[in-house]
C-alpha positions as CSV (number, residue, x, y, z in Angstrom):
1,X,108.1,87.6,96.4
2,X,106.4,85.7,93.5
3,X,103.2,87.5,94.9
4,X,104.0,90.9,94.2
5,X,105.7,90.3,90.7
6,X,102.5,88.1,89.7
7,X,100.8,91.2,90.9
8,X,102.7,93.9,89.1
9,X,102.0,91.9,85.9
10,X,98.4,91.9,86.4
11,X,97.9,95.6,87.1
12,X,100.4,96.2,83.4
13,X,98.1,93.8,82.2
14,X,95.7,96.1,83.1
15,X,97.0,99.2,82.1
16,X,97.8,97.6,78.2
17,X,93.9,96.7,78.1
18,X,93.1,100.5,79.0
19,X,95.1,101.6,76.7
20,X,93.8,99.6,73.8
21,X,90.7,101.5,73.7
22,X,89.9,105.6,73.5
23,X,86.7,106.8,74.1
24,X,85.7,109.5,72.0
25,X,82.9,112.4,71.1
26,X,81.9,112.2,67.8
27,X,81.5,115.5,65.9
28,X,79.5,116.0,62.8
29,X,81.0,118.8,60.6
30,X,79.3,119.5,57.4
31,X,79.5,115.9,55.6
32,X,82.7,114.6,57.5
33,X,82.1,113.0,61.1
34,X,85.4,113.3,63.3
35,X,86.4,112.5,67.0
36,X,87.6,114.0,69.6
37,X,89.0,112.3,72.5
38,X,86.5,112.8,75.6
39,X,89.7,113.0,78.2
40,X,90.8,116.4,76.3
41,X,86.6,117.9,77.1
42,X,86.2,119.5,79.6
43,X,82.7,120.1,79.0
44,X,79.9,120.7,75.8
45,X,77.8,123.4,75.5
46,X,75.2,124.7,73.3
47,X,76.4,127.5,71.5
48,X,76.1,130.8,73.8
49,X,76.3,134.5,72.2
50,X,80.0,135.2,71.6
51,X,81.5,138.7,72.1
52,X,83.4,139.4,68.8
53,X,87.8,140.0,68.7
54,X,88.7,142.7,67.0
55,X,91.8,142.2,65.1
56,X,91.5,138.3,65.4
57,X,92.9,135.5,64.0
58,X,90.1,134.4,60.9
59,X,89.3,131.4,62.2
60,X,88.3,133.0,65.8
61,X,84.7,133.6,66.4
62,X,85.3,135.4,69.6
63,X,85.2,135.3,72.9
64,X,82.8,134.0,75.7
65,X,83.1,134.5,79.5
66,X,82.1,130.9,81.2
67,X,81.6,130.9,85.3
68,X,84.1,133.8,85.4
69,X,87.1,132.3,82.9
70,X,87.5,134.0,79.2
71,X,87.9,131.6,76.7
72,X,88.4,132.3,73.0
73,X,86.4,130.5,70.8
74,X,87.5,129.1,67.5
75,X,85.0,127.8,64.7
76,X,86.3,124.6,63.5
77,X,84.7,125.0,59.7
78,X,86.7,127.8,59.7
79,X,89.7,126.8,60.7
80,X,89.7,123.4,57.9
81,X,88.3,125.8,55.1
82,X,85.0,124.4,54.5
83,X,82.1,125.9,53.4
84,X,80.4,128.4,55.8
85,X,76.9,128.0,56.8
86,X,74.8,129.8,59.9
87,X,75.7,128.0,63.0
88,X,72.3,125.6,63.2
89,X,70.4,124.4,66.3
90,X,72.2,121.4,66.7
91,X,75.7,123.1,66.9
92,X,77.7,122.7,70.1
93,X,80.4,124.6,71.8
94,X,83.7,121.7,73.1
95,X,85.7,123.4,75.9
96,X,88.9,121.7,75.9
97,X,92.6,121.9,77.4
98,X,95.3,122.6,75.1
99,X,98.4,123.4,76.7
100,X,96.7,123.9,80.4
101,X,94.3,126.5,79.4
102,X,91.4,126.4,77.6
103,X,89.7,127.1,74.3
104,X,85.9,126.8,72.4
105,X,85.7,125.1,69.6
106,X,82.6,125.3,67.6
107,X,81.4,122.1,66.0
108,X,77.7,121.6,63.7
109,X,76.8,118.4,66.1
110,X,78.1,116.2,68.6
111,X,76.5,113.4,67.7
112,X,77.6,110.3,70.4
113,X,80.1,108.9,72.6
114,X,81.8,106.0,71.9
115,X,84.9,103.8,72.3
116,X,87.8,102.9,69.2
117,X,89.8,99.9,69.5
118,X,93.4,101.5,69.3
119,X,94.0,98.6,66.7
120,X,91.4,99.9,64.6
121,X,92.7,103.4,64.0
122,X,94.7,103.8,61.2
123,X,97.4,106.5,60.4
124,X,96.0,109.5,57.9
125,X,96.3,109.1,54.0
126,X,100.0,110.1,53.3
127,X,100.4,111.8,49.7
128,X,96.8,113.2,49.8
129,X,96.7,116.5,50.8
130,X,92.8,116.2,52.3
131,X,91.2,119.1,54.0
132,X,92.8,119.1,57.7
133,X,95.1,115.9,57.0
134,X,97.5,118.3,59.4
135,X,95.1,118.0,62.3
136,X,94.2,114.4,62.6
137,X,95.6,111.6,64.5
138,X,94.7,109.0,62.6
139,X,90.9,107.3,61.3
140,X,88.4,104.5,62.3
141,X,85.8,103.0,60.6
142,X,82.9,103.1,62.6
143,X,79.8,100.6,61.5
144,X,81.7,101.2,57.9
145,X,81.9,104.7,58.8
146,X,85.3,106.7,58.6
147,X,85.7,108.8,61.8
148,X,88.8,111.3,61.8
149,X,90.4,111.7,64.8
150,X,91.8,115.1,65.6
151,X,94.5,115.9,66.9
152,X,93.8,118.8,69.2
153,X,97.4,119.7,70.0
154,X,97.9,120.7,66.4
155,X,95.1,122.6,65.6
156,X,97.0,125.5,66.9
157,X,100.6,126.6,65.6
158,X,102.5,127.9,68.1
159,X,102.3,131.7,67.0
160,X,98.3,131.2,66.7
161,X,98.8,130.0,70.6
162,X,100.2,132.8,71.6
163,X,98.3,135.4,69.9
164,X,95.4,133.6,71.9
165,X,97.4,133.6,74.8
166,X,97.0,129.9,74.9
167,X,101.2,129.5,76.2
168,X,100.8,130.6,79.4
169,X,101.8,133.8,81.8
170,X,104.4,134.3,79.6
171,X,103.3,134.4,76.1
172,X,103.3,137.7,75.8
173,X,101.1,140.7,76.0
174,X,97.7,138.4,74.7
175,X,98.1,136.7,77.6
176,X,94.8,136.5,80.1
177,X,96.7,136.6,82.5
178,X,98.2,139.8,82.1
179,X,96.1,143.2,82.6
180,X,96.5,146.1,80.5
181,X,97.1,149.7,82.0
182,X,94.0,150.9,82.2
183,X,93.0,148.2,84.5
């Protein structure tokens, strides 16, 4: 009986050491570097021609059509109001899960994976109203570098989700799912 509970302890044990740790992808956007954590990519891409929205949100570049699955592509310069600049060689195109479907999100460089101590990361600047504050998790300093973590859950609001058709079957009529009829 002592076994199993010695046991038990060791696999909690375990499970506390994964979870001091988060491996991330490291994003250069204009001067800032930010993270993403690498369980929310699905994969990284370089940036493939994008077939334009009419009508969409402004931070939307489009949409692309990847191994048969439509996914709308926002440009992440856009959406935290920095300066625009043609997309350069080195950008790269995250495809991630938000709320089980997916989404592009266009970044200026993905520059490394690596792994923050979860005791390292500190919560965002309160009282500063920095560019994106709303959208991070918390920061790092990595070699004496700050690295924003993102919060990928809120870089959406929930009627920007829908208009995407990011809540499912039953968002509405922007779903994917759902065909118009003259299909």
């Amino acid at each position: 009986m002592r076994r199993k509970t010695i046991g038990t302890e060791v696999v909690e044990e375990v499970k506390q050491e994964q979870l001091q740790e988060i491996q991330v992808a490291c994003l250069r956007m204009a001067d800032g570097l930010y993270a993403v954590d690498i369980m929310r990519i699905k994969e990284i891409i370089r940036l493939p021609k994008l077939a334009p929205l009419p009508r969409a949100l402004p931070f939307v570049e489009g949409v692309i059509n990847l191994r048969g699955s439509v996914i709308p592509v926002v440009d992440l310069r856009k959406r935290f109001g920095l300066p625009l600049c043609e997309h350069p060689e080195t950008a790269r195109l995250l495809i991630l899960s938000i709320s089980g479907q997916q989404l592009g999100l266009v970044v200026d460089e993905v520059t490394e994976m690596i792994t923050i101590s979860l005791r390292d990361l500190k919560p965002p600047p309160r009282g500063v109203r920095a560019v994106g504050s709303e959208y991070l998790i918390g920061l790092a300093l990595v070699e004496e570098v700050p690295v924003l973590l993102l919060n990928i859950d809120s870089l959406l609001s929930f009627q920007e989700k829908a208009e995407l058709g990011i809540l499912g079957p039953d968002a509405g009529p922007t779903s994917p799912n759902k065909k118009s009829a003259a299909c």
